[in-house]
N, C-alpha and C positions, 0 to 999 in steps of 0.2 A: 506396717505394710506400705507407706506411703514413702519409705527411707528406699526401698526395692528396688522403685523409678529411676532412682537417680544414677545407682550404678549402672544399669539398663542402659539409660538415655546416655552417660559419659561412654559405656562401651560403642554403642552403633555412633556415636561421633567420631571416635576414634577410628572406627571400620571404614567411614566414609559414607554412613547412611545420611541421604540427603542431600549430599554436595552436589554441587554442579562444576561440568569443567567449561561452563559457558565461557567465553571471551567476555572481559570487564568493558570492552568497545561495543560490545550489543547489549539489546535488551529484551530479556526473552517475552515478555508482555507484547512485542511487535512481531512476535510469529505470526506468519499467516497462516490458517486453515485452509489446504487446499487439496487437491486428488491429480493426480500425475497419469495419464492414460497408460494402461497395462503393457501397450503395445510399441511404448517407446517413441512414439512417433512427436512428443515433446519433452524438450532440455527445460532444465531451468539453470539460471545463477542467479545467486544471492550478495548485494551491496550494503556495505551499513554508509550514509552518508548523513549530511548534516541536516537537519530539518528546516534551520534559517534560510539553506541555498533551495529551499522549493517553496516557501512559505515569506511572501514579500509584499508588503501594504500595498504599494504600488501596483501592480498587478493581480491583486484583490481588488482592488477601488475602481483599476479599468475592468475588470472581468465584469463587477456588478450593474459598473453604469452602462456597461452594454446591452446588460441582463433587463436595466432600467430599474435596477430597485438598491440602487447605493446610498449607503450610509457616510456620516464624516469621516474625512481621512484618517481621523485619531479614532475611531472605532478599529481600522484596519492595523493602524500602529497598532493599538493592542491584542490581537490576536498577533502577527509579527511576534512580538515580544515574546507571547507564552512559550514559541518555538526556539528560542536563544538558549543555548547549550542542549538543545536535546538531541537526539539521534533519528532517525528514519529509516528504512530497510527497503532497497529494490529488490524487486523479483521480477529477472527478466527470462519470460517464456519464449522459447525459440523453437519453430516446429523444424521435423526433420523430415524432406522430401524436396521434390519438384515446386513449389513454390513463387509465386512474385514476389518480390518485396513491398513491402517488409519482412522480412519474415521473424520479426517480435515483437511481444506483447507483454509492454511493463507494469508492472502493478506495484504502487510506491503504500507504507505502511507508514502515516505520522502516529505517537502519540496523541490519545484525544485529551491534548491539557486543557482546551476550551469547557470539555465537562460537557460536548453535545449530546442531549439526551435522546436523541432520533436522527435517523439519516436526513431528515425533510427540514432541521435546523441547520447540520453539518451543510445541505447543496442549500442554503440561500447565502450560507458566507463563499462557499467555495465554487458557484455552479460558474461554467462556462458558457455561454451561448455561443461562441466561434463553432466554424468547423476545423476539428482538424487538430483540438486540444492535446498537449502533454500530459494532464493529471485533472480528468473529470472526478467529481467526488462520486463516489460508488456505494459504498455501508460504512455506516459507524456503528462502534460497540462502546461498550464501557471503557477499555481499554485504548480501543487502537479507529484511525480514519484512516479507511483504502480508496486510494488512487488510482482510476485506469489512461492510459493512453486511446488514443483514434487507433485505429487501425486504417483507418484513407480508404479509398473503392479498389484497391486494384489496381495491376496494370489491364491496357490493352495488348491480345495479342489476335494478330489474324480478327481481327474486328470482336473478339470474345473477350468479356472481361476474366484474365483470369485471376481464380483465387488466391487471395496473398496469404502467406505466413502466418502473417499475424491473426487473420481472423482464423485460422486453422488452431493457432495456439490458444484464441480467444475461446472461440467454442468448445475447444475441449475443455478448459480449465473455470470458466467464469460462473458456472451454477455452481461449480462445489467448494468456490472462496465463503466464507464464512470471519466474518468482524469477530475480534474479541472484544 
């Protein structure tokens, strides 16, 4: 009975049970979980980029001593480091309508090679205290750490702040991101 499996499992290989036609340039562990509004009224595009160009000791170490709670520079080196050949994934939400600018709202996916086991571990290495940030720390999963962008206040127009883009694409999309 146990010999059975095998032709079984050689035939569905042969079939293509299983495969992926993923690209060897991504990594499917950094999908995001997200929900796309029914009504079209937001785009996405998706980037795969390097994770070393967003992930820089330097700008970890000013981020924290801003924050007031920084560590030695060689703490910062080593998280750097984890991020050296890996990958990362934008996702850039664009709303479609009358809008201010911005009108997008980026959500960056690193690998969690740090191994952070809670988001409240992931924002004491990662948090911003500016305003006005590129990549606030958002959730960690076992898998993956999301990034969001500011969205900024708006313009003025006619003395009314009007709505930008981006928070249009933020609130549709930002409860139903989910970390892996």
């Amino acid at each position: 009975m146990r010999n059975l499996f095998l032709p079984i499992g050689f035939a569905l290989l042969l079939l293509g049970a299983g495969c992926s036609n993923a690209s060897p340039a991504t990594d499917a562990s950094l999908d995001l979980s997200y929900t796309l509004p029914a009504d079209g009224s937001v785009t996405i595009t998706k980037s795969t980029i390097d994770a070393s160009e967003v992930v820089k000791a330097d700008a970890l170490f000013a981020q924290a001593t801003e924050c007031g709670y920084a560590r030695a520079v060689e703490y910062y080196l080593d998280i750097e480091n984890l991020f050296v050949n890996k990958k990362a994934e934008q996702y850039v939400f664009m709303s479609v309508g009358d809008y201010s600018a911005p009108k997008t709202w980026t959500v960056t996916v690193l690998p969690n090679t740090p191994l952070y086991g809670s988001t409240d571990s992931f924002k004491t290495d990662f948090d911003i205290c500016a305003v006005g940030g590129d990549m606030y720390p958002f959730q960690s999963g076992a898998n993956t750490l999301v990034f969001t962008n500011s969205c900024g206040s708006g313009d003025m127009n006619d003395g009314e702040i009007k709505e930008s883009g981006c928070d249009v694409a933020r609130n549709a999309i930002e409860a139903t991101i989910t970390a892996k």
